[in-house]
Structures are given as C-alpha cells and as structure tokens.
N, C-alpha and C positions, 0 to 999 in steps of 0.2 A: 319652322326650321330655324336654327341657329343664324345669324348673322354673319357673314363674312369679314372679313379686316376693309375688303373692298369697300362695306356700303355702313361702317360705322361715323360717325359723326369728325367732319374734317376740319383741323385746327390749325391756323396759320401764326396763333401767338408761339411765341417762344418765352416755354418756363425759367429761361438760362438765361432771358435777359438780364440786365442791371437794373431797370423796373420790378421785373419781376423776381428776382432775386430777394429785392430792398422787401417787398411788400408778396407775399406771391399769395395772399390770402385769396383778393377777390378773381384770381385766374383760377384758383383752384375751386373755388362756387360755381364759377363758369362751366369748368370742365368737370365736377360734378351733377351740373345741373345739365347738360348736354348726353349724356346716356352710363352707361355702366364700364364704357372704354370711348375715349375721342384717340383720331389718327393725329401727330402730331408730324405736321406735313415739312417742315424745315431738317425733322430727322428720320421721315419715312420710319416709323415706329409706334405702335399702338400704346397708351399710357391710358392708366389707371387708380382713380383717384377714391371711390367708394372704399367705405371701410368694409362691407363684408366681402368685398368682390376682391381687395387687399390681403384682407386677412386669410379668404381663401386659396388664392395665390400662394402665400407666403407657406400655407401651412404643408402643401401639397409638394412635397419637394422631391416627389418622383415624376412629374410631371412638367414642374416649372424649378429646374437645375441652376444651380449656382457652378455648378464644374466648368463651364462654356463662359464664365466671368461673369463680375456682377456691374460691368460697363458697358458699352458699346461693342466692344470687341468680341467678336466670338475665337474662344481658344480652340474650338474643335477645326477653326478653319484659318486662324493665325495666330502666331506666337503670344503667348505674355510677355508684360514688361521684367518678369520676376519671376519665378518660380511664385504658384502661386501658395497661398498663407489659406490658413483655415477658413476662411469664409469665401471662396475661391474652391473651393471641391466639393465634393460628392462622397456617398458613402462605398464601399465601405474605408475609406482615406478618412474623412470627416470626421468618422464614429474614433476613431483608432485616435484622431488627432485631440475630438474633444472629451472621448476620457480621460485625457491626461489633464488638461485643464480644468475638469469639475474637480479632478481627485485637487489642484495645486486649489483652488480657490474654494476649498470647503468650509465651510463653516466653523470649524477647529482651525484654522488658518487665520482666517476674517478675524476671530475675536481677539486673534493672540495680538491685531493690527491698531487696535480702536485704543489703544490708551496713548500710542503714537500720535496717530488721528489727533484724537483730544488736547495732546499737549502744544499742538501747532494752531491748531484751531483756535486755542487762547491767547495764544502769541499776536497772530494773526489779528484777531477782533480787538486784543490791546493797539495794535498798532492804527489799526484804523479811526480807533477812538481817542487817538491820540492826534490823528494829524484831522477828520473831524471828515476832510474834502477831498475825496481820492480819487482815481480812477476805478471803477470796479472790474475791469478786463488785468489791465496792466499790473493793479497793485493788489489786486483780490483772486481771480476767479483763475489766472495763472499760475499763482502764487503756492496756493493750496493743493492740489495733484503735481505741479512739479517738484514741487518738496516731499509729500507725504508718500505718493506712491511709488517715485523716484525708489526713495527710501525701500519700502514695500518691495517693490523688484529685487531691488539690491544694487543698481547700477551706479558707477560714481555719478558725486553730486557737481564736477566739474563740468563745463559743457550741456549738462542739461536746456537750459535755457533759449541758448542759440543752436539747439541743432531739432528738440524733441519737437516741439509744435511745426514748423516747418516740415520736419519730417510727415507728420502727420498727415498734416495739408495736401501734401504730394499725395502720398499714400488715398485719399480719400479722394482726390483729384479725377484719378483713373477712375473712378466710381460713375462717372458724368462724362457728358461728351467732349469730343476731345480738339476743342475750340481755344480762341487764344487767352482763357481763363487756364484752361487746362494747361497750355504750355508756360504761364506765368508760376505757374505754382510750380512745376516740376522743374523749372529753371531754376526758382528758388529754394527748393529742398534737394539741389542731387549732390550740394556738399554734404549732405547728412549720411548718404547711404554707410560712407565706411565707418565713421562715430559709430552711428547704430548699429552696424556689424560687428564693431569692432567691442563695445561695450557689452551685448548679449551673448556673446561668447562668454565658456565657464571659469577661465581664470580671470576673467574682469569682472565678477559679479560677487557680492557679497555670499557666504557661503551658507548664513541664515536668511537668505531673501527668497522670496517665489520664483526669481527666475531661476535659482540652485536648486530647486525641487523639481519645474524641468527636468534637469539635468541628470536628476535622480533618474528619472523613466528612462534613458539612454543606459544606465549601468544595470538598470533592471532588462533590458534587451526590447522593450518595449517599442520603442522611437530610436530613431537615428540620430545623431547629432546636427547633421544639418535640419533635423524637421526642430531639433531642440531648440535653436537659433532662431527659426521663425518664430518659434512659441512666445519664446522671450518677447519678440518683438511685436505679434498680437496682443500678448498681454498688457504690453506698455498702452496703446491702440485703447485696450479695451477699458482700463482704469486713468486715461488720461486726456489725450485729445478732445472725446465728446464730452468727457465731465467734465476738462476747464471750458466747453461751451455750455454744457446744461447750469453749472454753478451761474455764469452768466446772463442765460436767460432767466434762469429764475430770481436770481437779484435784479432784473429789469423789472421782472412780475412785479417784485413786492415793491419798486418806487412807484411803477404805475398805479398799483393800486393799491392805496394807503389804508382803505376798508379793510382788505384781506389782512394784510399784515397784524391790524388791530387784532383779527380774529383769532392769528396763530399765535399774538402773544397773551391774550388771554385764553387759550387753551395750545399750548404745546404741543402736546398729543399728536393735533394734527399736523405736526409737520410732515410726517409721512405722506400725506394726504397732499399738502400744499407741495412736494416736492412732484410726486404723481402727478399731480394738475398743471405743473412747468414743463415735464416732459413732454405732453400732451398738447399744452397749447404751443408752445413753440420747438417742434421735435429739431433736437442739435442734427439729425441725419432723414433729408429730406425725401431723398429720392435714390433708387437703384436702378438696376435691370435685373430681370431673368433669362432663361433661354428655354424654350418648350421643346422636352425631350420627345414628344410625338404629339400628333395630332390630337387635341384636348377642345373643349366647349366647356368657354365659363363665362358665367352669368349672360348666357345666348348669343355667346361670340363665337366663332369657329378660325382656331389658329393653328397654322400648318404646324407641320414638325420644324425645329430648328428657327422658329420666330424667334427673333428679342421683341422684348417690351419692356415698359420703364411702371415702376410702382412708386407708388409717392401717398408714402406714409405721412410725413408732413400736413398730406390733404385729407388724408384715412382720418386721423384724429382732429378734423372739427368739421366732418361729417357730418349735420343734424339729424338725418334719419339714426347716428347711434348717440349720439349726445348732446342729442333737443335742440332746442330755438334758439338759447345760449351757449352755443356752441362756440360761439367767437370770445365768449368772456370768461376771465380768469377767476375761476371760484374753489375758495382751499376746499370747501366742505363738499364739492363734489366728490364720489367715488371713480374715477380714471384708471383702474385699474383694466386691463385689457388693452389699453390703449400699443397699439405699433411701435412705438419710438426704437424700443429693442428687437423690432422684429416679433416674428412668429414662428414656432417648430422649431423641426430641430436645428434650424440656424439663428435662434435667437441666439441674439447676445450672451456670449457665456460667463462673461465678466461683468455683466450688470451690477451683482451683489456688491462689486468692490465700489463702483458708481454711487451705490443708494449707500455706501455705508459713507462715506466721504462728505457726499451731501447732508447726511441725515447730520455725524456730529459739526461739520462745519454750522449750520442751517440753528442745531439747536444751540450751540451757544451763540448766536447772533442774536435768536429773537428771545435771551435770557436777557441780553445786554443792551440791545438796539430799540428807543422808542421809535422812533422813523428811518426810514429810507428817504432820501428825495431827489430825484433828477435834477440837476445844476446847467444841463447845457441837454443839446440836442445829442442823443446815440448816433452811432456812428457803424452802420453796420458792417459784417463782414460780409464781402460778396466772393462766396466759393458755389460751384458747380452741385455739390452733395451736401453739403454742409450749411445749418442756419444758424447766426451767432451774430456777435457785437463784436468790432475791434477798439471802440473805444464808449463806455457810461461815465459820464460824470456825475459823480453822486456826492452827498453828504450825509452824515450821521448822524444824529441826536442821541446821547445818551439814553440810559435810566435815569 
C-alpha cells in the first residue's frame, strides 16, 4: 500500500536557511537519500527532491496544478498578491495565454535578435578585457540581458536598472515561503510595480519589440489587454531575471574549473553543451510548490486532494541515480539535456529559447577571446527563497 504523508520520512532542517541557501547541495543528498519524499516539519509540507519523482510531478499537470499558485499560498482558499501571470493558472487559461507567447517568441523572431545579441556581446567582452579585474555579477552577467533583451522587449532603456532585477526578486519571492527573506525582497521591489506597469503598457513599448507583438494578439481579439500587460511582464521574467543568474553561475563554472573551460576553447562547439551543464549544476530556480487537484499516489506516497508540496528541481538535477557518481561535478562534455532547471510540460519555460540564445552568443564570443577565467576573491552569494545565484564574483581575465 502506498504511503501516507503521515509515515514518510521527517525533516527538521530547513532548506530556507542562510546555510542552506549558501550551500544547499549536501541537504539535498540528505533529503534525497532519506526516501522518494521527506516531510519538511518547520512547514508542515511534503518536499521532493528525486529527479524522476520531479519530473513526474512536474509533467502531470492535471494532477499536480499550478492554478492554486506555485508558493505557499493556496489561491483556491486565499487571495493572490496579483492577478496571477502565466505560470500561476491552469488550462484552458494557460493554453490561450501560451500561445501567444510561442507564437511572439518563434524562431523567426529569435533570429531576427542575434545580430543585436552579437553586437553587445563584443562590446561587452572588449570592455572586460580592457579593464582585465571585474565583477562578473555587477559588470557582466547584469549587464548583458538588461541591455540586450530590454532592447528585445522594447521597453525604454531609462530605469531598467533600478527597478527590473528587484522587480524580479519580489516576483520570485512569492515563489518560497513567506518568511522575513520574503518580506525583505518584497519591501524592496514594491517601488517597481508601477515602472513595470507602467512601461509594459503599449504606448510605452517599442513598436518593433516582442512586447508590441503581445499587443498584436489584443487587436487580433485573442487576449485582452490586461492579459497583454502581464505577458509583457513574463516575458521580461522569462529572458532576464534567471539568465542574468544563469550567465552568472555559469561564468563561476568556468573559473572553478579551469579544465572545462580549456575544453570549450578548444572545441566551441560545445558551448551548448557547457551552457546545458550550468544549468544543471547550479539551477538559477530552485524550488516551487504545486497543489494536488485530487487524490493522486506518486512514487508510493498517497496525498490527499488539495496538498501543497514543494519540488526542488535544483536537487532533481545532481540526482546520481540520473546523472552518475559525478553528479556533483561540472563536466561540459556531459549530455544535461533533460535536466529540470526549465521545468517540465506544459509549464516549462516558454522563454527559455531567448535564455540559451543570449547565452549561447554571449558565451561564444568569450571563449573566442578569453584564455582564462579566474576567481580573485571569495563569491559572494545571493541568498533568495527560490532563486540560486551570486551577488557578487570577483574575476579576472587573460587574454588570447
């Protein structure tokens, strides 16, 4: 017989501490190695850390709902902080919401982006290798999505800066429990709301940007204009936030490990591969919740209708039973594909592509130009709720 939530395995760590934030690797071997779900007793909620137990989660989203919020809170039984945005409903909403954004973010779109991309991307790597000893948060991995996909949206480029990553933070905030991490963030991002309200609206948007093709879908009868506003504002979300953290983690990868980086600059190629493997090892989006639309049994747990439970994709991807012994090391020429970071189904990530494309040309003109990376001081990490990242890498450069 299935297991109960009552008789699974009971955890008194807390994932949310400042320990565990900083480092949350060896809690999550723990809580892997302790069964297929552990109760996490500080928030009365069952958490799940196996990757197929994740992935099956994730993929089942008639069962395990995002409509009831993807935090703590259940919306079926108290209010949102917002109206909530696409990764916050259900179908048939969800469907209606994300054909609009595959159609804005197709491939015809993408490519028309990449000579942009490209031209900042050299700027960028000239500046670096000019000044040799940089920050890679502050004066790199920021740098690159607030300019390029700013641009990309369409939004002005005034105010970016001080309002978009804050904003984000908040935004992601709600994602995690809602403790005095949570209200730091939200304290500090609720001067953003009207900015960001105020910018994603359609006469404040570039008229050839992605967020004006939105807007398209409104005059097409599609969407309404307030769904068009949120879009706007996922979009930014989906091309910016987590890829100024992914840029970041993965420019840690390549100082930590001075092998790899040799690898990718004598074969290129695999940057795709090396960027896959960043995601992977250090996923920028740790952990969520779901809500179980009824009574379901997975991987021999029995959870009533209307459970939250938290997933933690973060811990899915260095799983050993899916990606070996070496699961903790950063290898470009592994294959990572599959890996969680963007989720799974039909609530993966819909904006990923703009992610891997950003990466990819940033990424390849670095290791055209860069013989090393090298850490100059101790990382400095960021400790948010949902979110894994650096607020500050001291690096340096070496030429070609």
């Amino acid at each position: 017989m299935p297991l109960t939530i009552d008789s699974i395995p009971l955890l008194d760590d807390d994932p949310y501490s400042d320990e565990n934030l900083t480092d949350p690797y060896p809690l999550f071997t723990k809580m892997r190695a302790a069964g297929p779900a552990v109760w996490l007793e500080k928030y009365n909620t069952p958490a799940f850390t196996r990757f197929t137990t994740v992935r099956d989660i994730l993929v089942d989203h008639e069962s395990f709902v995002s409509g009831a919020g993807v935090g703590p809170r259940n919306f079926h039984h108290e209010p949102p902080w917002r109206k909530p945005g696409i990764l916050e409903v259900d179908p048939p909403i969800h469907t209606q919401l994300r054909t609009v954004m595959s159609d804005v973010i197709s491939p015809r779109n993408l490519r028309a982006l990449r000579t942009d991309f490209q031209e900042f991307a050299t700027s960028l790597v000239d500046r670096i290798l000019d000044e040799r000893d940089f920050d890679g948060v502050s004066g790199f991995s920021e740098l690159f999505p607030i300019r390029v996909f700013g641009d990309a949206v369409g939004i002005p480029r005034q105010g970016r800066a001080e309002n978009l990553l804050a904003h984000g933070a908040m935004n992601f905030a709600h994602f995690g429990p809602e403790d005095a991490r949570y209200e730091q963030f939200t304290r500090a991002g609720a001067h953003t709301t009207d900015w960001v309200t105020e910018n994603c609206a359609r006469e404040n948007l570039d008229p050839n940007g992605l967020g004006a093709k939105i807007w398209e879908h409104v005059d097409a009868g599609f969407i309404e204009g307030e769904d068009a506003t949120i879009l706007v504002r996922a979009l930014l979300s989906a091309g910016l936030d987590t890829t100024v953290i992914s840029i970041g983690n993965a420019v840690r990868c390549f100082a930590a490990n001075p092998d790899q980086w040799e690898i990718l600059r004598a074969d290129p190629k695999l940057i795709r591969f090396g960027i896959d493997e960043a995601l992977r090892f250090d996923a920028p989006f740790q952990s969520f919740f779901r809500t179980t639309s009824r009574a379901v049994d997975i991987d021999g747990i029995h959870l009533p209708a209307g459970s939250k439970l938290i997933v933690f994709p973060g811990a899915a991807n260095r799983d050993e039973q899916r990606w070996g012994a070496d699961a903790d090391q950063y290898l470009v020429e592994r294959d990572s594909g599959g890996h969680l970071t963007f989720g799974m189904g039909i609530h993966q990530c819909v904006g990923q592509p703009i992610s891997r494309l950003e990466m990819e040309v940033l990424f390849s003109e670095l290791v055209k130009r860069v013989k090393s990376i090298e850490l100059t001081g101790e990382p400095q990490p960021f400790l948010h709720n949902t979110l894994r990242g650096w607020s500050s890498l001291p690096l340096r450069v070496v030429p070609v």
